[in-house]
Every structure is written in C-alpha cells, then in structure tokens.
C-alpha positions in Angstrom: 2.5 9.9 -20.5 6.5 9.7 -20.2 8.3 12.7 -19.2 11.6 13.4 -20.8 13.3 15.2 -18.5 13.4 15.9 -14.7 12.9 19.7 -15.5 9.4 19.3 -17.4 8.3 16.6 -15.1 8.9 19.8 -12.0 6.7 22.0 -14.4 4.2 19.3 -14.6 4.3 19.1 -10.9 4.1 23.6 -10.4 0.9 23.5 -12.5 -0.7 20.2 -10.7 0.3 21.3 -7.1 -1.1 24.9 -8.2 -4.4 23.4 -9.3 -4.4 21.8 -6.3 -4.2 24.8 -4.3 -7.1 26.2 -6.7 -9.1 23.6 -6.3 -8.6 23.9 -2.5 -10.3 27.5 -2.6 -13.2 25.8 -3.8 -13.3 22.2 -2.2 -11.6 23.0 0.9 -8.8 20.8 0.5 -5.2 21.3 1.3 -2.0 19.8 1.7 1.4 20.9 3.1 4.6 21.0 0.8 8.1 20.7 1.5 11.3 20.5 -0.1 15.2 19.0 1.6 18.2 19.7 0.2 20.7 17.2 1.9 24.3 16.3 1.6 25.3 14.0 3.2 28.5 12.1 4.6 28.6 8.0 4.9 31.8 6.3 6.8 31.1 2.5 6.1 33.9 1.7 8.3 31.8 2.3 11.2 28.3 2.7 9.6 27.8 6.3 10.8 26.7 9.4 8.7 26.8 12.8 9.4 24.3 15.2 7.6 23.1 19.0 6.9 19.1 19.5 5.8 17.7 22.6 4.5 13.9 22.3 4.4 11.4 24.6 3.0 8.1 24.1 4.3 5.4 25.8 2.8 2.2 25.8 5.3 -1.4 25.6 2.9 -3.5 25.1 5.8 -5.8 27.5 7.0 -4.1 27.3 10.5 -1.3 29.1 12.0 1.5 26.9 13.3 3.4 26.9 16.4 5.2 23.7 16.4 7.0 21.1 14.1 7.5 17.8 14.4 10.1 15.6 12.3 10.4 11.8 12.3 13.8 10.1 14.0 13.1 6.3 12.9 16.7 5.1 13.8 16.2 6.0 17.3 13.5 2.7 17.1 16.9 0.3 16.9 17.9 0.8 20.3 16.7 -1.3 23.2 14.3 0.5 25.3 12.4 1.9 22.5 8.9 2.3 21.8 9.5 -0.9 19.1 11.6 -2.9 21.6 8.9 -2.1 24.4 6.3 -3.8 21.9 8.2 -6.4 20.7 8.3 -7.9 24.2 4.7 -7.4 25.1 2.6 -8.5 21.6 1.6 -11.9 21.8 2.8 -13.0 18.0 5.9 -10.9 17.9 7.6 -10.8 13.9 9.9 -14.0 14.0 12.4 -11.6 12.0 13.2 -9.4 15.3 12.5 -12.2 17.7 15.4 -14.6 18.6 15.7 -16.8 21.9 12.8 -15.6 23.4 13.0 -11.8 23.2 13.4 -8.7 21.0 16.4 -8.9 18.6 16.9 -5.0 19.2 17.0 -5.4 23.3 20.8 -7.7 22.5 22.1 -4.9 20.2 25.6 -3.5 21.6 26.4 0.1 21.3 28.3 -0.2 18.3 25.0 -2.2 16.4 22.1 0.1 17.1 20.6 2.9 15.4 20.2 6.1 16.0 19.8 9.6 14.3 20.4 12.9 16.5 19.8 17.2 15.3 23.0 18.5 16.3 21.8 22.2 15.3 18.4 23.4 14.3 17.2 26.7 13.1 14.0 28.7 12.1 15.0 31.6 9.3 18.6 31.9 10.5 17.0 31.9 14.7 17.7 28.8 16.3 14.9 26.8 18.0 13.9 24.7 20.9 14.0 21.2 20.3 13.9 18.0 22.4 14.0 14.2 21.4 10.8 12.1 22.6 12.1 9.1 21.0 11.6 9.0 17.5 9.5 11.9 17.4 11.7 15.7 17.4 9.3 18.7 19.1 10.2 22.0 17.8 9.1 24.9 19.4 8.8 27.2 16.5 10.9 30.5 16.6 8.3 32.5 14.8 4.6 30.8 13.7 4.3 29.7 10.1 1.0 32.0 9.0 -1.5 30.3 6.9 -0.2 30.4 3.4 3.7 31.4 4.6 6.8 29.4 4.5 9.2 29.0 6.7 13.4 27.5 6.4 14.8 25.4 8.5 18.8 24.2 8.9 19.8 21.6 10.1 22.8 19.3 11.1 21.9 15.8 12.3 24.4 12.3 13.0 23.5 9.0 12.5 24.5 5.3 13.0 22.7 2.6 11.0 21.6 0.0 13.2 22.5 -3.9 12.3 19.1 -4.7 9.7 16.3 -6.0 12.3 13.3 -4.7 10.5 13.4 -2.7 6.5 16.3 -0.5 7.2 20.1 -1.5 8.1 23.3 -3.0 7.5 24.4 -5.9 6.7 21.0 -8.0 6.0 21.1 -11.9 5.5 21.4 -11.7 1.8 24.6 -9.7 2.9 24.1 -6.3 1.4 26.0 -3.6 2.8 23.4 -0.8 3.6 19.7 -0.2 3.1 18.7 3.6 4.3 15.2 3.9 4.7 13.8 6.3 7.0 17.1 7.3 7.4 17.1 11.2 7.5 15.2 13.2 10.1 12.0 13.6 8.2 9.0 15.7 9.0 6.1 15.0 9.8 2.5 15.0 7.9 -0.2 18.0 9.1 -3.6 17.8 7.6 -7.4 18.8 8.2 -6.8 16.1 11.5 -3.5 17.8 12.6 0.0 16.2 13.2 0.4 13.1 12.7 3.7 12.4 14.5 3.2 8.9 15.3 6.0 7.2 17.3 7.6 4.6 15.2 6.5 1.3 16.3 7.2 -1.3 13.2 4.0 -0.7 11.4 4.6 1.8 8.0 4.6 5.6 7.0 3.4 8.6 6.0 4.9 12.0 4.7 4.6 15.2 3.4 4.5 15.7 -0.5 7.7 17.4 -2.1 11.0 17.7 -4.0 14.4 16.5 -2.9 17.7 17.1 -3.7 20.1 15.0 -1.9 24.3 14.1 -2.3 25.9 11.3 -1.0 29.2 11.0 -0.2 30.2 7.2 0.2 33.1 5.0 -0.4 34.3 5.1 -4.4 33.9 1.1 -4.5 30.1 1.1 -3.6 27.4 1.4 -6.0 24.4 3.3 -5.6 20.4 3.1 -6.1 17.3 4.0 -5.0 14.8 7.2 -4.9 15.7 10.0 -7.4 17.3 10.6 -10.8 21.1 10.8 -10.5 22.7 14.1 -11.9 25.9 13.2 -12.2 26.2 9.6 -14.1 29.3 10.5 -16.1 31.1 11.5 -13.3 29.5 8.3 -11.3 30.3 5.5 -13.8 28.9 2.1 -12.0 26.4 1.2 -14.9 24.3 5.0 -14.8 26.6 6.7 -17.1 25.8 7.2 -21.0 26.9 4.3 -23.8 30.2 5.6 -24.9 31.4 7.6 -22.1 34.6 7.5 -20.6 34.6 8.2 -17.0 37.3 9.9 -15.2 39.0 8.2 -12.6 38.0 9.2 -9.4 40.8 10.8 -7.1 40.8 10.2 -3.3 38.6 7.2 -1.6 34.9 8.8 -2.1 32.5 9.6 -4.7 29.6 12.4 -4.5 26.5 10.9 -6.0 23.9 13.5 -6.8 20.3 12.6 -6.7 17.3 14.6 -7.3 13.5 13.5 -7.1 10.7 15.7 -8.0 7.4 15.1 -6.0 7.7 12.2 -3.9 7.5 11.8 -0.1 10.0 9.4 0.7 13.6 8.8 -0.5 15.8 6.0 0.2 18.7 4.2 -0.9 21.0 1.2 -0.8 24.3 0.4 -1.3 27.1 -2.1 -1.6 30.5 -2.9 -3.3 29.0 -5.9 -5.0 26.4 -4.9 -6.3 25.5 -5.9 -10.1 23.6 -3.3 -11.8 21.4 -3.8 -14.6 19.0 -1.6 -16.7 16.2 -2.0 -19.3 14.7 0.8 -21.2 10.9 0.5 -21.4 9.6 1.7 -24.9 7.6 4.4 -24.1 8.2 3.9 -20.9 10.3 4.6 -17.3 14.2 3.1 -17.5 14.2 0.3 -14.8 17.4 -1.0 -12.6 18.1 -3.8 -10.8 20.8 -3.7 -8.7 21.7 -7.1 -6.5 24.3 -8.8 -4.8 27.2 -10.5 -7.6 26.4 -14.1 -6.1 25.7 -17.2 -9.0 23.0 -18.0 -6.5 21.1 -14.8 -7.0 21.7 -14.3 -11.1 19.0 -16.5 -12.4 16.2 -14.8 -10.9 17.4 -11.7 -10.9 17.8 -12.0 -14.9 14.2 -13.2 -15.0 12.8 -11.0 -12.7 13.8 -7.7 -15.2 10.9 -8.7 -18.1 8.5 -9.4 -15.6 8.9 -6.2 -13.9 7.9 -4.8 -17.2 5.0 -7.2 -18.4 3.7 -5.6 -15.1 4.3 -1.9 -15.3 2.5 -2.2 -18.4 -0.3 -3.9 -16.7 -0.5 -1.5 -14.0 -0.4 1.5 -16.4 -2.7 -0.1 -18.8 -5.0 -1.1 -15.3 -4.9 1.6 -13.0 -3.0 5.1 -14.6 0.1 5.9 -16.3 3.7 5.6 -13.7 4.4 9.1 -13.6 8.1 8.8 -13.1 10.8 8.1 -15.7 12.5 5.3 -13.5 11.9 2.8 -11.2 14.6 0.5 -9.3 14.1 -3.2 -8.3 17.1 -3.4 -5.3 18.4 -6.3 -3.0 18.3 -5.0 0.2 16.5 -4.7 3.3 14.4 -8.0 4.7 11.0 -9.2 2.7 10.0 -6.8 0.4 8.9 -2.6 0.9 7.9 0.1 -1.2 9.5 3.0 -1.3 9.1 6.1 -4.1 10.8 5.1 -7.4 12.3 1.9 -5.9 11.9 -1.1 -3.6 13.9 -3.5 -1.5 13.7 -7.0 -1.7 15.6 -9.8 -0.1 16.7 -13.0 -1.8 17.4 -14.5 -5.0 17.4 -17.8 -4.5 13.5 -18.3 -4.4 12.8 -17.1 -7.8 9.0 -17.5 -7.0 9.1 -15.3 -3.6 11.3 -13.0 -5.8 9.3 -12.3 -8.9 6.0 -12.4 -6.5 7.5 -9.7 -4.0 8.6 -7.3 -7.3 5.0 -7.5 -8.5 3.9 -6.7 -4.9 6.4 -4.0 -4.4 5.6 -2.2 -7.9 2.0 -2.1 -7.1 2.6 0.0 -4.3 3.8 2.5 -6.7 0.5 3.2 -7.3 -1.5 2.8 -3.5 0.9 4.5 -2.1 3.5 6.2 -3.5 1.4 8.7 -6.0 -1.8 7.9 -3.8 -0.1 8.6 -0.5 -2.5 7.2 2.2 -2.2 7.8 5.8 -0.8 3.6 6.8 -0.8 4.2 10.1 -4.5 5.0 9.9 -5.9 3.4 6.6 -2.9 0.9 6.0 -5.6 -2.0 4.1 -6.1 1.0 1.5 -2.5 0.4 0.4 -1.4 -2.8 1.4 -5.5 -4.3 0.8 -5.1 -2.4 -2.7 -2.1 -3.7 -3.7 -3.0 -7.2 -2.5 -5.7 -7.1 -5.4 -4.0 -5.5 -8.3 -0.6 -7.4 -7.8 -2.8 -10.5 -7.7 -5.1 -9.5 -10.8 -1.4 -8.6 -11.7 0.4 -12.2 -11.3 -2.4 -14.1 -12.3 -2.0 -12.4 -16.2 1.5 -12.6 -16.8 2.3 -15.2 -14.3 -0.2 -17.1 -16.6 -1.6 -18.4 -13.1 -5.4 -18.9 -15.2 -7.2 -18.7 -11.5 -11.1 -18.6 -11.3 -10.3 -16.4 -8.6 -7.3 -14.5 -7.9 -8.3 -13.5 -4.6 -9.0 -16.9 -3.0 -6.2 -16.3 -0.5 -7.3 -13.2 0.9 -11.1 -14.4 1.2 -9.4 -17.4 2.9 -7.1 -15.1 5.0 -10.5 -13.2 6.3 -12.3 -16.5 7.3 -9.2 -17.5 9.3 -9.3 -13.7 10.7 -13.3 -14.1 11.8 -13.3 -17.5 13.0 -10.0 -16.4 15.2 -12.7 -13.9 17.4 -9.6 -11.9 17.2 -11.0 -8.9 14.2 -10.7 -5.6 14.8 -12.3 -2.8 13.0 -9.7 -1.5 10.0 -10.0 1.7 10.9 -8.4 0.9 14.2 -4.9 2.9 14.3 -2.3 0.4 13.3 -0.1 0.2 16.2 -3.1 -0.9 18.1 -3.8 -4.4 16.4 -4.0 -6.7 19.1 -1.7 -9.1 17.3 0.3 -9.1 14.6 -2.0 -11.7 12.9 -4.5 -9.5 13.1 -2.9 -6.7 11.7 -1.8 -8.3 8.7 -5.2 -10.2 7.6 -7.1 -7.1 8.4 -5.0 -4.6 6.4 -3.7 -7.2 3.4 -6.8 -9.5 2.7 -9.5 -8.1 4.2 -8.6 -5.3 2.4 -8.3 -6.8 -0.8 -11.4 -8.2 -0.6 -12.9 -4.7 0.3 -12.3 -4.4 -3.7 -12.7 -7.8 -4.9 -15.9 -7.6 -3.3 -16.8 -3.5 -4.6 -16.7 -5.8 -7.7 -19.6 -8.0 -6.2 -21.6 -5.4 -5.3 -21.1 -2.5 -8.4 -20.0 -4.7 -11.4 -16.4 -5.8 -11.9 -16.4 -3.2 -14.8 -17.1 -0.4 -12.4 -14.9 -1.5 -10.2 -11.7 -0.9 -12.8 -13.4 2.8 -13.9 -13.3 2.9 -10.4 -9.4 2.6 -9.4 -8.7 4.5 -12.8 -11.2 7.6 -11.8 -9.9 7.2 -8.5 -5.9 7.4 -9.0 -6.3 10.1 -11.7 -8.5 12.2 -8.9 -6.3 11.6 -6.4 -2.7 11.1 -7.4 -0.2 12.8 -5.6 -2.9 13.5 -2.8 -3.8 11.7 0.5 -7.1 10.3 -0.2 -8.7 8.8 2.6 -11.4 6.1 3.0 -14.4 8.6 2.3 -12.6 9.3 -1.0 -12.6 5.9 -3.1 -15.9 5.4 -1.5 -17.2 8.6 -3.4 -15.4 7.3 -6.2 -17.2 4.3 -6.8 -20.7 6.1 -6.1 -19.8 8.8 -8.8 -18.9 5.8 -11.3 -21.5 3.3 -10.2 -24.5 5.8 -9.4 -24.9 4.2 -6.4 -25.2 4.9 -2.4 -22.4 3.1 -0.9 -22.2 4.8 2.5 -23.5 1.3 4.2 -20.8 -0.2 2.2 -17.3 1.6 3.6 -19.2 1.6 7.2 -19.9 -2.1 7.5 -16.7 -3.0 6.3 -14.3 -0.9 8.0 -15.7 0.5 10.8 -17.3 -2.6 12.1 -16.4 -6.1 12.6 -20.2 -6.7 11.1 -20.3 -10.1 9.1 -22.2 -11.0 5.9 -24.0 -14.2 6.1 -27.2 -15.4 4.1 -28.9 -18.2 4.0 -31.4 -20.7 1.8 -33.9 -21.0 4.9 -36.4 -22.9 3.0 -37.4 -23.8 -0.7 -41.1 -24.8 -0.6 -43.4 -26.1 -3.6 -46.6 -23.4 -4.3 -48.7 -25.5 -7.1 -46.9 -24.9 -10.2 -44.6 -22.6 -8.6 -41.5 -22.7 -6.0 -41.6 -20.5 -3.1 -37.8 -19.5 -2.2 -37.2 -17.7 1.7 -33.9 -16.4 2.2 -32.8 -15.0 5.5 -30.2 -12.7 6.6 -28.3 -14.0 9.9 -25.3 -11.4 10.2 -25.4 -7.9 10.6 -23.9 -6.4 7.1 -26.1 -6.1 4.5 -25.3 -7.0 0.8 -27.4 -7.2 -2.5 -27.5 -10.9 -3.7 -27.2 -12.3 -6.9 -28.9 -15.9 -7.0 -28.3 -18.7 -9.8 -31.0 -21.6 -10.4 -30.0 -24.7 -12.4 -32.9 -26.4 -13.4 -32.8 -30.7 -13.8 -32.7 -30.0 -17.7 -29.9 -27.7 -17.7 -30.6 -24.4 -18.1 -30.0 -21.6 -15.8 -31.0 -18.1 -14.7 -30.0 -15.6 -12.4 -32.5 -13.7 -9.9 -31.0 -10.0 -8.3 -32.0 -9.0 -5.2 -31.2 -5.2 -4.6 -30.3 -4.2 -1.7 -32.7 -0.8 -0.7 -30.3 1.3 0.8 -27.9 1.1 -2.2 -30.2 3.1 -4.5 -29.7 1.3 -7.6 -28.5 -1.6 -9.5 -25.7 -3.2 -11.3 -25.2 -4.5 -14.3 -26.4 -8.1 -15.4 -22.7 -10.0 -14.5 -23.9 -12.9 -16.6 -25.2 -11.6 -19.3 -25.1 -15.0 -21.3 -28.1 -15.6 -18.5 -31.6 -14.5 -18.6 -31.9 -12.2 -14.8 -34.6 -11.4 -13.1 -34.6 -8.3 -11.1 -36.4 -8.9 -7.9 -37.9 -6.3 -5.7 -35.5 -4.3 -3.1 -34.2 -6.1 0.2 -34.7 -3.5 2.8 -32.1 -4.4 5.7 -34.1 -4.0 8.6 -36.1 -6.9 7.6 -34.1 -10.2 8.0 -36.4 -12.2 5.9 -37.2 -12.2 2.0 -38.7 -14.3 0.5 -39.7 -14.6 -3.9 -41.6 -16.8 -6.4 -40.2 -18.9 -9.8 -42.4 -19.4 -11.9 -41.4 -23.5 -12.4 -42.5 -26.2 -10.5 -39.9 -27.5 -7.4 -39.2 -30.8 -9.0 -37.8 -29.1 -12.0 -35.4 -27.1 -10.3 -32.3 -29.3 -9.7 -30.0 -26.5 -7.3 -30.0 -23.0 -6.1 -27.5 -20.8 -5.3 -26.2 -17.6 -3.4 -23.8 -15.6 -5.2 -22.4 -17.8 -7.8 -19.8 -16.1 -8.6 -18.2 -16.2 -4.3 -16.8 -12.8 -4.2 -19.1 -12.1 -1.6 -17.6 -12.3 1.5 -20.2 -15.1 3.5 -18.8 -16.3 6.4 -20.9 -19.1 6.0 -21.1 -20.6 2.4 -23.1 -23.8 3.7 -26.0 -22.5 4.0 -25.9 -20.2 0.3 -27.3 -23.5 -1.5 -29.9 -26.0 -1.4 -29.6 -29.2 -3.4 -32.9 -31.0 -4.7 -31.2 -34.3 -3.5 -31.9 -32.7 0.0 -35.3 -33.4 -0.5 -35.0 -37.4 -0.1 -33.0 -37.3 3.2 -35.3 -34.9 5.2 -37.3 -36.0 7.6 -41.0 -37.3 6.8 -44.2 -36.7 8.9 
C-alpha cells in the first residue's frame, strides 16, 4: 500500500493507534503516545542550536505517573561521561573513539564537545522540577498524568554538537557538515516494565511512538535531509521542490525548512553546503533521496547505489510487509552506517562494496526497527540479528552473490563467539557486554542465526509466513522476544518455548554426534548422542554406495509437532520423538552397513553445532579402526 499524502497516512495512523487501544481492552496491551512540535535555531558558525519543544504526551497505561524522564544524548560527548567512563575501562574499546591510548571524547576542548541543556520546562503552563543526571533529565511532575490523561509540556533547551566521535556530529571524515541524531531532548519509553531511561553509553535506542512536526532554521547555503516529509519545497528549492517551479530567492542569510513525520519515534537530520541531492520515484512506491558530499571520488557509487536501494525495497516489501512511508533517504553522514526513521547515515563513497552493503543493511532496519520498534538496549539481536538475515537473504538476490548459504558469516561469527568462552546470554542488557566483541557477535550473528536456524527447526517456508505474520501483527508496536516466538508457534503449530529459552537466555550449546554405526544382520543400527545442553530436532541424510539417498527426522518431543519434508525430492522417514532428557537415541535402516556409503547430521548446516566433526561417519572409517 502507498499513501498519497501525509494527511491520509495520519488517518491511517488515528484508526491503527485506536485499534490498538481497543485491542488493549482486551489483550492488555498498551503503549504511550507522544507528539513534538519543534523549531528550532542552527548557528553553523559555532555549531550550537537553540530550541523550543511542545510535547503532548498521552499516558495509555493503567498507571498514574509522577515523573518523566527525557533523553539528553549530547551530554555523552563530554569527558567525564557515562561513555567516556566506559571507553576507558572495556577491554576492546571501538577503534573509531579510541586514539593514542584513550577515549577520543576525554581530549575534546570546550569548544568540540556536545552537550544539550532544558533552559525552561513546564507542565500545563506550571513549571516543574528538573535536574540533569547526565544524559538522563528527572522531572518531578507538577500534577500526575492519570491513567488515560494527557499532559503538555514546554520547553526551551540549547545545544552544541560535539566534533563526530560516534553516529552523531560535525564534521565526520567524509567531511560532512552536520549529522543530528539524538539531537533533541527526547523522552523516554514507559511500558508494562516501567521507564526505561537508560543512560547513554554507545549501544542504541529506543522511543516512544508519535508525530512530529519540526522547523529548522539553518544557513540558506545548506541542504537538508533526513526524517519527515518537507512542507515547504517550493519555498526550499535544493532538489525538493516540484519540476517547473521557480523558487523565490531567499532574503537574509537563513532558510526555514519545515518537516513533518507522522508515526515514527525518531527524527534526525543532516546537513551540508555540498551536498548533491538526488531523487528516484519508485513506481508504486516511496520517493527515495540520496543526498552526499559533491566529491568525483564519491559519485560513482553513489549513482550506483540509487537502483540498488530499490531492487531492495522491493525485496523487503515483497519479503517481509509493505514500507509504510512515502519516502525514504540514503544520506552521507555520520560514521559506518545507522538507521534512523525514513533515512540513514552512511559514511563513504569510495568503497562502493561497503557502500551498497551498508544501504542494504541500513534499509532493513526500516523494517526491525523502525515500524517494529524493539527495545535495543534490551533485545538489540532482534533488530540488528533480524536485519543481519534479511539484508543478507537481501544481497545475496540482487547482489547476484548465488551463496549456498547466505548466513555463513554469522554461523562463523557465533563459533568464534563460543570458542572465545567469552558468550553471554542475549538477553543480557546491552551496556553490560563484557566486551565489545561480544556484544556485536551476540546481537548481529547470533542473532541472525536465531532465524536462519527458526528455518532449521519449522521449515524455511514457515519461517517467511513467519516474519510477514509477525511485522503485520506488530508494526508500529514494541514486540518483545515472547512475541515472534508466538508468532512462529501460531504459523508453525508448534511449541517453541524451549526454543527462545535455550537460545537467548542461556549460553546452552547444540552439539550431536554419530556415536556409533553398527551392523544388525541385514540391518544397520545408528546411536546418536546428544553432548550439549540445547536440544534440537535433527534431520539425518544417508547416501548409500549406489547413490541414492534418504532423509530420516528425528522430532524433537517437547516441540509438539513436525515440519515439513525440506527435501521433498527425498524419500523421509519420520522417526519416533527424541525426548531431551535422554541423551542417547538410537534407530534402525533397513539396509545392510556395507551398502551405506556416509551419514549425515543435518545436511542442510543451519543448525547451529558447535561441533560439525562429529555430525558424520564415513564408511571409509571402517578400514582405519582399530581391529581386535
């Protein structure tokens, strides 16, 4: 579906958030709502801002509320922080804020940090308490916010943006001008856990749902992009305005650009005087931009990155569920690559593969993140592990990469992550990794192969109804873990509670083995055996000297129930259920053992083994073991 105008995608948005809140009489779940209205003033002389918020915040929990707390992520730029304080104390500190041995935000001068300070804060017209705790703002509430009740608050805030260490900043390598992320005083998420007003440490985000409605007053010579549709293109000109128009010249040394975006809970945006600005229509489809720096080393890729981005917004609509927004901008800016609603920032140009990679990356998270809006600080490998799969499912189509399997990074990446000793349960809080290394593995690969291996154990069929029942349930909702599990159980008809636990909530490995193959007459005894802790259903593949094959299934009991034949070009014998107390199991074939030439645990390797030696006995092992 493609909306045609900001004003019936809002409708769209009244009816679905008012569902919602029906559907929360009768399923218990709620969310909060809130809408800014922000103007705001930018001096790139000196990079500081000054800034008035109006902020509605409706309150759909059941509780009554006291206290409020907003976000302050600039004040993370300064040394002494929270960020600086772990910089200096993680063993594997990011190389991209680490320089000569410490933290690159303990050597910034007063004029290169970041910060962002209230100036004046109300409740209804009543001003409140408020105090700074870093980068988290405690208000003391004038009058409590009643279940169901909403509540105003104005504000006035300053800020300076901090020389770019990490996502946000000015002045990044590529030499763009400014990229605002988490720039505004932002408030923070309550749900059925409570607040969740983590201090910002370097890890990612979370936010409430709503509408904003934000204008940006910023030199007349820089060009514009990010979250949000702008309202005033005519007036604008740099590339947004209609074919044909004449824009008026613009008296004085500022321009006012006007930006509004409907249901979203994040809005950023970049700027610089050099920027190049491009745009394709999508038939049937969102309008994409690509603004990036006007260098001859940057122009190749960024002309071939602009089809790719839409070979793979079709594939993700086509894969997971329709984009529900009518654009979506590709911008150079801030370091790497990071999501943010309706746009990204990505650094370089240069590296056309890194490039067109981090794009495909980045748009994924449109999806597992920024319509399903996931807690990261708690459940960041349901975004980043999510996108990790798609984007590669993703490249390997219209990157026309043709790999057997797309995911053999991420299984790779976990291995590494084990055989380190240094795994930690995902549902560990992220800032409490104990390394960086195991951060990333854990949330990226391990979590793709959460999916890749859902595949493994429902069907790979299953798997996509899966992601498409899932995003269509839960779009423009924070689903937790609990929630794609049920997904999957409602799609596959199985139990998968042993499943989500295992993985996530343990450190538990999978690891079978081939523990003997014996001859029985005219028959072959097989014994398997299950070493590690996490149980998993196996599939098993026997090649016979004259070349034909079968399959054998082994169900695992707890699962209540069995997928589909994954090889159906293969006769399969359904076995009897594995019950995972028992560590041993052991089945017949009906063929003598000198005609069976190799068998094999799970063919296809999407199971996660951490020990893929013993998942296959050879008959040439028969001649080199010892005689009596």
């Amino acid at each position: 579906m493609r909306f045609n105008s900001v004003s019936l995608f809002k409708t769209f948005m009244f009816f679905l958030v008012a569902s919602t809140l029906v559907s929360a009489q009768n399923t218990s779940y709620w969310q909060q709502h809130v809408d800014y209205a922000m103007e705001v003033d930018m001096n790139v002389e000196n990079f500081q801002y000054t800034g008035t918020q109006k902020l509605v915040y409706t309150n759909n929990s059941p509780n009554e509320l006291i206290r409020v707390y907003y976000h302050l992520y600039f004040n993370a730029f300064q040394p002494g922080s929270e960020m600086d304080m772990r910089l200096n104390s993680i063993a594997d500190p990011d190389g991209r804020m680490w320089v000569d041995g410490k933290s690159r935000i303990s050597q910034l001068s007063e004029s290169e940090i970041g910060y962002l300070h209230p100036t004046s804060l109300a409740q209804d017209g009543n001003p409140v308490n408020y105090s700074e705790e870093g980068t988290v703002l405690v208000v003391e509430l004038a009058k409590p916010i009643p279940p169901g009740g909403k509540t105003t608050f104005q504000m006035e805030f300053k800020g300076q943006v901090p020389v770019q260490i990490r996502r946000s900043g000015r002045n990044n390598k590529d030499g763009v001008a400014l990229s605002m992320s988490q720039w505004y005083p932002k408030l923070a998420e309550y749900d059925f856990e409570g607040w969740h007003a983590d201090p910002y440490i370097a890890r990612e985000f979370h936010g409430v749902w709503g509408d904003f409605d934000v204008k940006l007053t910023i030199d007349k010579n820089y060009t514009v992009g990010g979250t949000g549709y702008l309202q005033n293109p005519n007036e604008i000109g740099h590339g947004y305005e209609a074919p044909g128009t004449k824009v008026p010249k613009v008296k004085g040394k500022t321009l006012t650009w006007h930006f509004k975006a409907p249901m979203v809970h994040d809005f950023m945006w970049a700027a610089d005087p050099e920027y190049v600005h491009d745009s394709l229509q999508m038939e049937d489809g969102p309008t994409l931009h690509f603004l990036y720096k006007d260098d001859p080393k940057f122009k190749d890729t960024w002309t071939k990155v602009q089809p790719l981005t839409e070979k793979a917004m079709r594939f993700f609509n086509k894969n997971i569920g329709e984009y529900p927004y009518e654009q979506y901008s590709v911008i150079q800016g801030g370091d790497g690559g990071m999501e943010y609603a309706m746009a990204t920032l990505i650094t370089g140009g240069d590296k056309e593969g890194s490039v067109i990679g981090t794009m495909i990356h980045e748009l994924a998270h449109s999806w597992f993140q920024h319509v399903l809006g996931t807690n990261e600080a708690k459940h960041e490998w349901m975004d980043e592990g999510f996108t990790s799969f798609v984007s590669a499912l993703c490249s390997n189509e219209i990157r026309e990469q043709n790999k057997a399997n797309p995911f053999e990074n991420s299984y790779n990446g976990y291995y590494h992550l084990v055989k380190s000793g240094q795994e930690m349960p995902q549902a560990a809080h992220a800032d409490r990794y104990v390394n960086n290394m195991a951060y990333g593995i854990s949330a990226y690969s391990k979590g793709a192969v959460f999916l890749s291996q859902l595949g493994y154990v429902i069907g790979q069929e299953k798997l996509m109804e899966t992601l498409r029942k899932y995003y269509e349930d839960f779009k423009f909702k924070h689903p937790v873990p609990n929630d794609i599990k049920r997904t999957a159980e409602k799609v596959s008809g199985m139990e998968l509670d042993w499943y989500l636990t295992d993985w996530t909530q343990t450190t538990n490995t999978i690891d079978y083995s081939i523990k003997e193959v014996a001859a029985d007459g005219a028959k072959t005894k097989v014994f398997l055996e299950r070493i590690g802790l996490m149980p998993m259903p196996l599939d098993i593949l026997i090649v016979y000297n004259d070349g034909a094959q079968e399959t054998l299934y082994a169900p695992l009991r707890m699962m209540r129930g069995e997928k589909e034949n994954p090889y159906p070009q293969l006769k399969r014998t359904v076995l009897e259920d594995w019950p995972w107390a028992s560590q041993n199991y052991g089945f017949t074939i009906d063929k003598p053992l000198e005609s069976i030439k190799a068998i094999m645990i799970d063919p296809s390797q999407l199971m996660a083994d951490v020990n893929q030696e013993n998942n296959v006995w050879r008959a040439e092992t028969l001649e080199t073991m010892p005689k009596d």
